[in-house]
Every structure is written in structure tokens, then in C-alpha cells.
KEKOLKOL-89746 format. One record per atom (N, C-alpha, C): residue number from 1; residue in one letter; atom name; x, y, z. Coordinates in Angstrom, 2 decimals, decimal comma. Layout:
<atoms>
(NUM "A" "CA" (X Y Z))
...
</atoms>
This chain:
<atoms>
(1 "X" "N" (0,82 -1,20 0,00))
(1 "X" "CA" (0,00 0,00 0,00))
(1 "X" "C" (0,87 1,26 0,00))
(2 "X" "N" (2,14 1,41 0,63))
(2 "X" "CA" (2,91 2,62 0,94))
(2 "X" "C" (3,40 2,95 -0,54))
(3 "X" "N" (3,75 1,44 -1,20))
(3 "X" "CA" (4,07 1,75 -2,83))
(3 "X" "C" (3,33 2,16 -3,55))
(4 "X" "N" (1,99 1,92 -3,81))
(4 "X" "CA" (1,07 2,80 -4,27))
(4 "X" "C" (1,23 4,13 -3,60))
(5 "X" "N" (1,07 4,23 -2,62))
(5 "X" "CA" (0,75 5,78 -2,32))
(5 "X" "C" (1,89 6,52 -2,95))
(6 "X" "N" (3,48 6,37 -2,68))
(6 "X" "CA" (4,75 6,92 -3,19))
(6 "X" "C" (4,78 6,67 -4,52))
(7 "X" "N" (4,13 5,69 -5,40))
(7 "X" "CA" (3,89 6,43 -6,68))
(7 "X" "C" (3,07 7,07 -7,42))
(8 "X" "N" (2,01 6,92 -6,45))
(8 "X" "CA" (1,02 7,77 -6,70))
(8 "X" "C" (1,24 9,55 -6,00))
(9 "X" "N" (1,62 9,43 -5,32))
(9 "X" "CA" (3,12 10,97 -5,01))
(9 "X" "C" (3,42 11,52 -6,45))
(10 "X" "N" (4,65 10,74 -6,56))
(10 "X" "CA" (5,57 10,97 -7,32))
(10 "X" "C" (4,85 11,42 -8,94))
(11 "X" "N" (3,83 10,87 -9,37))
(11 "X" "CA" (3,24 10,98 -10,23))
(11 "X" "C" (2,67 11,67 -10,38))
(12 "X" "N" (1,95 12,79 -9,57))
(12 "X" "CA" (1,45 13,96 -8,86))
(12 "X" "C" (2,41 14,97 -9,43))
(13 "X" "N" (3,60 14,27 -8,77))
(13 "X" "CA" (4,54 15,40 -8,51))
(13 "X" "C" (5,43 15,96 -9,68))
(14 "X" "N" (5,78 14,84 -10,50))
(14 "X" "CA" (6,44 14,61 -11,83))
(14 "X" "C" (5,46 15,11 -12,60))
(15 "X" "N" (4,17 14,78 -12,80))
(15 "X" "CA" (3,64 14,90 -13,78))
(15 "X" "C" (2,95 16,55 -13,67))
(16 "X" "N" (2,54 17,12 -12,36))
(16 "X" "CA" (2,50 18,62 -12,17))
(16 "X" "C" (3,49 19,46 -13,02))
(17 "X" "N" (4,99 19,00 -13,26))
(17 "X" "CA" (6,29 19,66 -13,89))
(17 "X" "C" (5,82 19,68 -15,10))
(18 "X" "N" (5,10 18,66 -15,59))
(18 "X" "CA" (5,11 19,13 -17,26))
(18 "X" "C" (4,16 19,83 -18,07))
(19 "X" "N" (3,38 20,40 -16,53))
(19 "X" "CA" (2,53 21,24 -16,89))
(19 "X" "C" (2,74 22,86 -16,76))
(20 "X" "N" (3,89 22,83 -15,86))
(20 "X" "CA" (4,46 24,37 -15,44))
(20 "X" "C" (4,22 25,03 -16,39))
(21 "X" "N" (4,49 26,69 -16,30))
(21 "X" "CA" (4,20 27,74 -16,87))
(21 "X" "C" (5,41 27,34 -17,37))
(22 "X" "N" (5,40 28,17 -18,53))
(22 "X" "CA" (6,21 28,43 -19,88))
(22 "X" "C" (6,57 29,80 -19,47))
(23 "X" "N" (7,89 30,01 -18,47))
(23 "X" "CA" (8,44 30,51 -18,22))
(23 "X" "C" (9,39 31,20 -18,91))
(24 "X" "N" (9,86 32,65 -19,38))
(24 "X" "CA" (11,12 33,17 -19,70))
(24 "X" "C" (11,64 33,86 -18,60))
(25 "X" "N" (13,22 33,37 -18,16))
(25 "X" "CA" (13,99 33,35 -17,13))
(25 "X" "C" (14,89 34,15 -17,90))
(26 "X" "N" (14,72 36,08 -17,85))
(26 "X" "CA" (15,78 37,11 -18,31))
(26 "X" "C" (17,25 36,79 -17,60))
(27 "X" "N" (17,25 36,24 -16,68))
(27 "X" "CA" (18,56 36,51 -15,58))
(27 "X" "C" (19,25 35,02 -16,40))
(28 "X" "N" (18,99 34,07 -16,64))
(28 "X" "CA" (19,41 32,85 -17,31))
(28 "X" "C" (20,19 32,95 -18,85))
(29 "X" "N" (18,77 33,59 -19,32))
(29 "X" "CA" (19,23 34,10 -21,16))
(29 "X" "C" (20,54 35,03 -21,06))
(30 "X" "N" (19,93 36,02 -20,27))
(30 "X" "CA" (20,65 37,36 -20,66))
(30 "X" "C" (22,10 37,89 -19,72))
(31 "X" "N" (21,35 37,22 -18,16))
(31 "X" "CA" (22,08 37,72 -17,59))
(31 "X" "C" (22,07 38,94 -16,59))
(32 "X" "N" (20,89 39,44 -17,08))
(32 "X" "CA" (20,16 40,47 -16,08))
(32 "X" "C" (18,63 40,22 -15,58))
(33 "X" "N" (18,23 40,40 -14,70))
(33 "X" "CA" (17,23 40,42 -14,12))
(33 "X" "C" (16,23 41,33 -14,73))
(34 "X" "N" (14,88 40,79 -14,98))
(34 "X" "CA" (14,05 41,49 -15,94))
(34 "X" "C" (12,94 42,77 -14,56))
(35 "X" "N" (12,01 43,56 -15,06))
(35 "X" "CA" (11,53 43,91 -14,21))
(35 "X" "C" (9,97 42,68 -14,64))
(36 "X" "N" (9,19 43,82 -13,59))
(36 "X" "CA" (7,67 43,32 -13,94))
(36 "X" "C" (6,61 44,51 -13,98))
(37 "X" "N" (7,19 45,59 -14,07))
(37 "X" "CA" (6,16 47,06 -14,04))
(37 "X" "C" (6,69 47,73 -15,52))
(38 "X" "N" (6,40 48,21 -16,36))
(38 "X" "CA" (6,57 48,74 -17,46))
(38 "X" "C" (6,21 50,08 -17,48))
(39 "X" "N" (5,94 51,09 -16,12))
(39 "X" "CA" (5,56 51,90 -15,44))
(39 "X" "C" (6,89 52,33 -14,68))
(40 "X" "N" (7,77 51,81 -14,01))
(40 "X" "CA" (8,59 51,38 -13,39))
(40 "X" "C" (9,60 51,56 -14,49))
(41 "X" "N" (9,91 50,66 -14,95))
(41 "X" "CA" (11,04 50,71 -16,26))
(41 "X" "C" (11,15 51,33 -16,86))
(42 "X" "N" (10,10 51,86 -17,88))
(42 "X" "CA" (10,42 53,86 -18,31))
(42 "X" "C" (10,90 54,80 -17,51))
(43 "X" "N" (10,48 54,71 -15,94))
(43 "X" "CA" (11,18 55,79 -15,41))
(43 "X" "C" (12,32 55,54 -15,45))
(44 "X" "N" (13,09 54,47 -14,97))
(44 "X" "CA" (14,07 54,67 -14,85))
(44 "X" "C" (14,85 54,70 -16,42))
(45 "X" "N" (13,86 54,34 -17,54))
(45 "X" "CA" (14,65 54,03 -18,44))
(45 "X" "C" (15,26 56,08 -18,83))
(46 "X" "N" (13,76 56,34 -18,55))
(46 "X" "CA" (14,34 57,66 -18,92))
(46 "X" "C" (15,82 58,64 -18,56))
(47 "X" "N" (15,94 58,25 -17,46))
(47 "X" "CA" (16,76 58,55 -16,15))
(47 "X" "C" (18,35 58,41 -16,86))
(48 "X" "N" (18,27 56,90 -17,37))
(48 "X" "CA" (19,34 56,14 -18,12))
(48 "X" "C" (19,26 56,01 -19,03))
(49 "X" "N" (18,68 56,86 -19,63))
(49 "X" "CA" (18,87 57,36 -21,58))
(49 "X" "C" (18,88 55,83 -22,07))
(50 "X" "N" (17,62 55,15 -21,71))
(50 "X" "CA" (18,14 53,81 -22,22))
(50 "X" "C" (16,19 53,38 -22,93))
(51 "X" "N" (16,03 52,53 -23,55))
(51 "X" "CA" (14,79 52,19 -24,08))
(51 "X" "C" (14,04 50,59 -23,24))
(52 "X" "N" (13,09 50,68 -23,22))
(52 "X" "CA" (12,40 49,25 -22,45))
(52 "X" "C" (11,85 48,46 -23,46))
(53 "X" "N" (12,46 47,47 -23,41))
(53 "X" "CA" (11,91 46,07 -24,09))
(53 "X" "C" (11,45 45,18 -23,38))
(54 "X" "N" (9,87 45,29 -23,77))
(54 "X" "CA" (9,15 44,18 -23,04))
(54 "X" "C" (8,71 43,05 -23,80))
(55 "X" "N" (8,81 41,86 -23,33))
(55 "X" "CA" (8,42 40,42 -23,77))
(55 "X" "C" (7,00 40,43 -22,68))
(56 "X" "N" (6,35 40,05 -23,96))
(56 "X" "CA" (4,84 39,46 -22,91))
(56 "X" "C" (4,50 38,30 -23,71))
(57 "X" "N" (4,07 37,32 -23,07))
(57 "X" "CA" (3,90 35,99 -23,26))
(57 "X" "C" (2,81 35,13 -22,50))
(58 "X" "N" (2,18 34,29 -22,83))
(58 "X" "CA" (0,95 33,79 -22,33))
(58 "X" "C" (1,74 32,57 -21,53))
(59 "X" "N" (2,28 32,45 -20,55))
(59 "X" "CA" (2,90 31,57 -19,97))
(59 "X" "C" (2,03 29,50 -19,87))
(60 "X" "N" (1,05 29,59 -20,52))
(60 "X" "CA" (-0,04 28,46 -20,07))
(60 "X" "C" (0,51 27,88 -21,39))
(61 "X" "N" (0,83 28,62 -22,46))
(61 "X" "CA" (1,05 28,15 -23,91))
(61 "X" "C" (3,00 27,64 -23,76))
(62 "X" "N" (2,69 26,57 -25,17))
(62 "X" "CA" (4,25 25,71 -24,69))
(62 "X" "C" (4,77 26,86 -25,87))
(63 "X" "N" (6,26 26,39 -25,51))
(63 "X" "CA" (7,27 27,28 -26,86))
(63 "X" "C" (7,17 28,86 -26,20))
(64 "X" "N" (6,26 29,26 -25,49))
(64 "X" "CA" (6,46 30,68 -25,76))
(64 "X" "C" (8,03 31,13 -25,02))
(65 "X" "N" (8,83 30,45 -24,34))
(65 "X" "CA" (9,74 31,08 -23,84))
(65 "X" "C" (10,85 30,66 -24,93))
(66 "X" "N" (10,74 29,46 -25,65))
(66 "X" "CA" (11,51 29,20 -27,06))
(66 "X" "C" (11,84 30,36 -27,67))
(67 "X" "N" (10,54 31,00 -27,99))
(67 "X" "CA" (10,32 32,05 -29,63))
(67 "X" "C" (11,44 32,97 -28,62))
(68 "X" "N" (11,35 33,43 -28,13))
(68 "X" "CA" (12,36 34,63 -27,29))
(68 "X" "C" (13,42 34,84 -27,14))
(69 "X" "N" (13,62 32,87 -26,34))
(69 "X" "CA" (15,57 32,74 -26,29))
(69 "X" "C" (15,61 32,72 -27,87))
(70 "X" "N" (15,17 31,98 -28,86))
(70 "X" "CA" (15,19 31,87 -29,76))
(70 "X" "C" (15,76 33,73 -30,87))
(71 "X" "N" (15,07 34,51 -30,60))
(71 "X" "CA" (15,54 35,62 -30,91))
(71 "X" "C" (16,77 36,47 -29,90))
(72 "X" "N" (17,06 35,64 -29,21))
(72 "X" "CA" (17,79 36,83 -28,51))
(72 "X" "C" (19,20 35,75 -28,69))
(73 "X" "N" (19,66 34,77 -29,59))
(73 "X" "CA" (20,11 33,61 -29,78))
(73 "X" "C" (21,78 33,86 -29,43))
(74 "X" "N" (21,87 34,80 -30,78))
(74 "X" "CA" (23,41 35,15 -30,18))
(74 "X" "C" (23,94 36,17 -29,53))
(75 "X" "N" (25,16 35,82 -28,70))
(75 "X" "CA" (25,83 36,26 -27,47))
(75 "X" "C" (25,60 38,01 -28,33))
(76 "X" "N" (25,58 38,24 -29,06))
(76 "X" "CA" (26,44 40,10 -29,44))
(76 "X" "C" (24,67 40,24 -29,52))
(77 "X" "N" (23,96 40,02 -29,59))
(77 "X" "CA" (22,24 40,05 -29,54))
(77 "X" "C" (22,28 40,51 -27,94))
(78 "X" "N" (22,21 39,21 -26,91))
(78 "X" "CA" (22,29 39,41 -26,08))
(78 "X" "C" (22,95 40,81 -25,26))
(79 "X" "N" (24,48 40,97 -25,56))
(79 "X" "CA" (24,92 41,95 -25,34))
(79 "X" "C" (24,80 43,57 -25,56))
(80 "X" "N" (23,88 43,32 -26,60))
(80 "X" "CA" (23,12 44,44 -27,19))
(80 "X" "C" (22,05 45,02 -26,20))
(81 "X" "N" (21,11 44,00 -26,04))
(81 "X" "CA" (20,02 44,30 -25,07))
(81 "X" "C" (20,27 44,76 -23,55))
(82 "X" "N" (21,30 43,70 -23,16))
(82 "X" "CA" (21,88 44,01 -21,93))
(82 "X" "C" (22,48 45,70 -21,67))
(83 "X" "N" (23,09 46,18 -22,73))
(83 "X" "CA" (23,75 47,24 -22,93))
(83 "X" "C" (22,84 48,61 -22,85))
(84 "X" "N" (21,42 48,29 -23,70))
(84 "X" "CA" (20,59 49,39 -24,02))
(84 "X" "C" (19,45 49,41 -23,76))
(85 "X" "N" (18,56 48,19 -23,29))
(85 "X" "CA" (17,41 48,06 -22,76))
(85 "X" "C" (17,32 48,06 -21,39))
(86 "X" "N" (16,15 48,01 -20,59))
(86 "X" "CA" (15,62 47,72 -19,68))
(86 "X" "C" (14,68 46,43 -19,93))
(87 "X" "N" (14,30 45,18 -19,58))
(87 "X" "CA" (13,80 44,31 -19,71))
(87 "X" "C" (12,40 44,19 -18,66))
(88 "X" "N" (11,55 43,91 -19,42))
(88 "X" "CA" (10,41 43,65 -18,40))
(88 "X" "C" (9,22 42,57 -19,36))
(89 "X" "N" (9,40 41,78 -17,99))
(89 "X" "CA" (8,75 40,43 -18,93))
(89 "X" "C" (6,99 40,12 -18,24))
(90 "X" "N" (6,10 40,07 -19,22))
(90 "X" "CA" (4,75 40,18 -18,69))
(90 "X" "C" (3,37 39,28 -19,37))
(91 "X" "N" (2,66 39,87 -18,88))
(91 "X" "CA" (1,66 39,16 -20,01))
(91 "X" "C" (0,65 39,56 -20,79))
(92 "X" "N" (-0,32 39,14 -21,80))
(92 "X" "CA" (-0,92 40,02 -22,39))
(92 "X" "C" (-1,86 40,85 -21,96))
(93 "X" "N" (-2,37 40,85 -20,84))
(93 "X" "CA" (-3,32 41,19 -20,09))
(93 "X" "C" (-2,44 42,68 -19,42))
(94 "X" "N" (-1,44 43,37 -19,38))
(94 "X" "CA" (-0,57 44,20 -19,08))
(94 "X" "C" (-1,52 45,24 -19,75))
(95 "X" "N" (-1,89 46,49 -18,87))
(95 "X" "CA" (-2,32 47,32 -19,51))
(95 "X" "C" (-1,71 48,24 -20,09))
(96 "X" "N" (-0,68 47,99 -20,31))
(96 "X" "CA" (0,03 49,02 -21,63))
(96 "X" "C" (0,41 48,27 -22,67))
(97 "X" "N" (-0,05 46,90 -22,66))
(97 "X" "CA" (0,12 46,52 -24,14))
(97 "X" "C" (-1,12 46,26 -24,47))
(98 "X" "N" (-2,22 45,60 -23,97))
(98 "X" "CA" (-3,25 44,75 -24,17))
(98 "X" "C" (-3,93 45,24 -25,64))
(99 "X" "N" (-3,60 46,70 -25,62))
(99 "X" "CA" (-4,71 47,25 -26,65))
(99 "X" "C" (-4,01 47,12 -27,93))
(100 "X" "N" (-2,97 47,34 -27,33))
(100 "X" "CA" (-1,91 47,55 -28,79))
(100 "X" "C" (-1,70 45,72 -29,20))
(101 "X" "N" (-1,94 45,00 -29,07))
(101 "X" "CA" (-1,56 43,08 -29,34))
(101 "X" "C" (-2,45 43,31 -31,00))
(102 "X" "N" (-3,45 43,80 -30,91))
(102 "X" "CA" (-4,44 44,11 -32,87))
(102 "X" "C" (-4,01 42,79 -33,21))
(103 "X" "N" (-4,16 42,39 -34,56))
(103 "X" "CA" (-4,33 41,35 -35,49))
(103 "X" "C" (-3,42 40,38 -34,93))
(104 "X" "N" (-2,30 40,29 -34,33))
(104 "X" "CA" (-0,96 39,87 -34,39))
(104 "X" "C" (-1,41 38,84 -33,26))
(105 "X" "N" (-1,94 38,92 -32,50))
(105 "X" "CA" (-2,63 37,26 -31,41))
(105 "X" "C" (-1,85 37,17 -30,58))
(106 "X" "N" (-2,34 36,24 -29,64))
(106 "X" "CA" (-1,05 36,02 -28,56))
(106 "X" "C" (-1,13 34,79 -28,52))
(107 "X" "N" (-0,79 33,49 -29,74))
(107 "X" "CA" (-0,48 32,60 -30,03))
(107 "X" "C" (1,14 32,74 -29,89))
(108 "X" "N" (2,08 33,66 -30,03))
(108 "X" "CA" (3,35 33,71 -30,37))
(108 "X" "C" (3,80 34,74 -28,75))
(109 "X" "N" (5,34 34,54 -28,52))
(109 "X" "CA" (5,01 35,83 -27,83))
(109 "X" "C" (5,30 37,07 -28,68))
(110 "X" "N" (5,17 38,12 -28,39))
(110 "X" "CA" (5,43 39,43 -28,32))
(110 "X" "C" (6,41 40,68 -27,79))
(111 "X" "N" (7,20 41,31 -28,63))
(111 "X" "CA" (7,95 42,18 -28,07))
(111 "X" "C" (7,70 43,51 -28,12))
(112 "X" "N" (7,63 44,74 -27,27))
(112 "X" "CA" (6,92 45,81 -27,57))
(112 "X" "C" (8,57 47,06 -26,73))
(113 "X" "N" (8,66 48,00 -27,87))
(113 "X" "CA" (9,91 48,73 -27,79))
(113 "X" "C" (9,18 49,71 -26,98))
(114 "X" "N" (9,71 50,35 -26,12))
(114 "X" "CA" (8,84 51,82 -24,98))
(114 "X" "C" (10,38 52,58 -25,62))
(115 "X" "N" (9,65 53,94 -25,40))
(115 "X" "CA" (10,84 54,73 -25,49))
(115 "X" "C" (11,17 55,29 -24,00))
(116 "X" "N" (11,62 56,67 -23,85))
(116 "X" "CA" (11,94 57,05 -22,31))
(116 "X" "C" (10,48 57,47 -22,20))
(117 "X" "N" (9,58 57,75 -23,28))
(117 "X" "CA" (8,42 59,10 -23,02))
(117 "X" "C" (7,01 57,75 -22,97))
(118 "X" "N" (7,48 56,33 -22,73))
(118 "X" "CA" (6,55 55,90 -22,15))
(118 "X" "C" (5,91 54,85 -23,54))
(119 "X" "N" (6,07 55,81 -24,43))
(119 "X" "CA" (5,02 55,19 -25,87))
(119 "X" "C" (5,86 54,30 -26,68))
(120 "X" "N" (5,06 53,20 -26,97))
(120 "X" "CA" (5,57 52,14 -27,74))
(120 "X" "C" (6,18 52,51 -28,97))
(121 "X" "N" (7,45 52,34 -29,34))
(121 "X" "CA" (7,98 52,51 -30,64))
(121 "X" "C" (7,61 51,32 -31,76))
(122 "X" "N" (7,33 49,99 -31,28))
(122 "X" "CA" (7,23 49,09 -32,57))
(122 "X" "C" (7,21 47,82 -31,52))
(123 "X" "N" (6,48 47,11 -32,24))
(123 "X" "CA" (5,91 45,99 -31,41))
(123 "X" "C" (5,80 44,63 -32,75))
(124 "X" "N" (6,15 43,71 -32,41))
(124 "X" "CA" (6,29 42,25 -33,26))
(124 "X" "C" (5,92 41,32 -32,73))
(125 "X" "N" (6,34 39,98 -33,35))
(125 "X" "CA" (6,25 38,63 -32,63))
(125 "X" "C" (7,80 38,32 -32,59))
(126 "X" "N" (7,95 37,56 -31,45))
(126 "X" "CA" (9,87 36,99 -30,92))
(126 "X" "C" (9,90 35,60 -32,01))
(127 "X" "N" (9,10 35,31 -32,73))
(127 "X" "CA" (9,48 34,09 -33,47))
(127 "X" "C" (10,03 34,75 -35,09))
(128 "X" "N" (11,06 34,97 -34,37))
(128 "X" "CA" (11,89 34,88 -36,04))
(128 "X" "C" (13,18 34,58 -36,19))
(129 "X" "N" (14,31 33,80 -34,97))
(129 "X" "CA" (14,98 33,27 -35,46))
(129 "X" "C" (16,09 34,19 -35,08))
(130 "X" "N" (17,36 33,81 -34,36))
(130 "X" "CA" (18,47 34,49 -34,12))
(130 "X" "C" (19,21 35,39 -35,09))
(131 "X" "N" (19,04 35,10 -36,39))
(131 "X" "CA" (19,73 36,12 -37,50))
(131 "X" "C" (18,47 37,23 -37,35))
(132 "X" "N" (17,10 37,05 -37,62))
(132 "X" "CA" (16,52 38,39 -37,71))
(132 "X" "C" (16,62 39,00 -36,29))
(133 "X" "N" (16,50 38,28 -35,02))
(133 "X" "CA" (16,82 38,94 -33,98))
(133 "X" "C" (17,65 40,11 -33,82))
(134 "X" "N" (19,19 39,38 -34,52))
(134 "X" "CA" (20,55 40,59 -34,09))
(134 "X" "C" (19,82 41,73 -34,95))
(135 "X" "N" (19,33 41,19 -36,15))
(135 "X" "CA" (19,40 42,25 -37,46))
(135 "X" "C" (18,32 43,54 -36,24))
(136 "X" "N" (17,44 42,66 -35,92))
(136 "X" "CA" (16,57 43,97 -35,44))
(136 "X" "C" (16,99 44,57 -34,15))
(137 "X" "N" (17,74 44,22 -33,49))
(137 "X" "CA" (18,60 44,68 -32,33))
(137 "X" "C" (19,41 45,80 -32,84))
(138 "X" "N" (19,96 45,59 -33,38))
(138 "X" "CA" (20,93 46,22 -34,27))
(138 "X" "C" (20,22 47,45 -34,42))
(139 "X" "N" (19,52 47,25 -35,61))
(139 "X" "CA" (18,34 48,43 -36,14))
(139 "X" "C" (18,04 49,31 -34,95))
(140 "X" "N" (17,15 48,84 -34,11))
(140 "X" "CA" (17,45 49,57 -32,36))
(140 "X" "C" (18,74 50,43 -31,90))
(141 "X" "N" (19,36 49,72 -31,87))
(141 "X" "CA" (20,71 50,60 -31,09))
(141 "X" "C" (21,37 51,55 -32,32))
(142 "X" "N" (21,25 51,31 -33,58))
(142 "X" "CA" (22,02 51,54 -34,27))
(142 "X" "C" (23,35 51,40 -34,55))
(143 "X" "N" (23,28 50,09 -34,21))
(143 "X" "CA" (25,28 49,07 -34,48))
(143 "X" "C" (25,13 48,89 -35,64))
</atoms>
């Protein structure tokens, strides 16, 4: 009976994991710690002449933390963002994006550029792949 119960545990317990949220872990990818206020991150972005890039993502859906690392793939990508963004990772329900998501769905995730003055500069989907990533990083900073 104790063996039933301990795999009936374990099975609980194992099988709860493969249901977890579809997590993106900024401090893992990147290396910096992301925020969670996009309210918050303009100020200071302003402060630090720097721009906020937010990832919002439906965490219940699989892949969505893929499409992301997936664009942020290579190290000089990475180093880019680290260098000039502020990071803040959220979800679609965020009321400074929600309105702005239009045709584009939140099947994929989403990246949305803030400037210091708060307003979205350009907003996409993160599924396109480490070469268009740098290319549009790039485009951003102007490297």
C-alpha cells in the first residue's frame, strides 16, 4: 500500500512539472534580471537614456519562452540588449500593451519597444529566429 501511495506521489509530482508555466527566465538568457512594471522601467529608463523592451507571453502556452531565447540567440544580440534596454517580462493582459496586441494574437510571444516618453515605438512577434533577432537589435541601437 505505501508503494502505491509513493507512486502515486511521485506521479502527482512529476507529472505537475510538465505542466508548469512556460516561463522566460531574463537573468538565465541574458544575464540580467528582468523587471515586472513597465511603469517602473520607463522611469528609470528615462533617467538612463536607455529604451524598455518588453516580452509578454501567455505563460499556459508551450514554446512561448523558445520564440524569445530563440531571438535573442546570439551572445552580441544578447549583449546588445543588456547594454541598451531595460527588460520587463509580462503578459498580455498588461495594460500598456493589451490594446496595442491588434491582429498579431497572442499565439506567439510578443515584443513591444517603450521609449523614455513611455510610448511604444514598434511591437512584433519573438518568433523569427536568431539572424533576424541581431538584425533587429541592431536596427534599435544603431550598431
Amino acid at each position: 500500500m505505501k508503494t502505491i501511495a509513493l507512486f502515486s506521489l511521485a506521479l502527482l509530482t512529476f507529472g505537475s512539472l510538465s505542466l508548469r508555466a512556460d516561463v522566460f527566465d531574463s537573468r538565465a538568457v541574458l544575464g540580467v534580471t528582468s523587471g515586472v512594471s513597465i511603469d517602473a522601467a520607463v522611469k528609470r529608463a528615462k533617467k538612463e537614456n536607455k529604451k524598455v523592451l518588453v516580452f509578454a507571453l501567455d505563460e499556459q502556452k508551450n514554446s512561448q519562452a523558445f520564440h524569445i531565447k530563440g531571438m535573442l540567440e546570439f551572445e552580441e544580440t544578447k549583449k546588445l540588449v543588456r547594454d541598451n534596454f531595460l527588460i520587463v517580462v509580462t503578459d498580455f493582459k498588461d495594460k500598456h500593451i493589451r490594446d496595442h496586441i491588434g491582429s498579431d494574437g497572442t499565439d506567439r510571444p510578443m515584443y513591444f519597444l517603450f521609449g523614455g516618453d513611455g510610448k511604444i515605438i514598434q511591437k512584433g512577434t519573438t518568433a523569427m529566429g536568431g539572424s533576424a533577432g541581431n538584425k533587429l537589435v541592431k536596427e534599435w541601437t544603431g550598431k
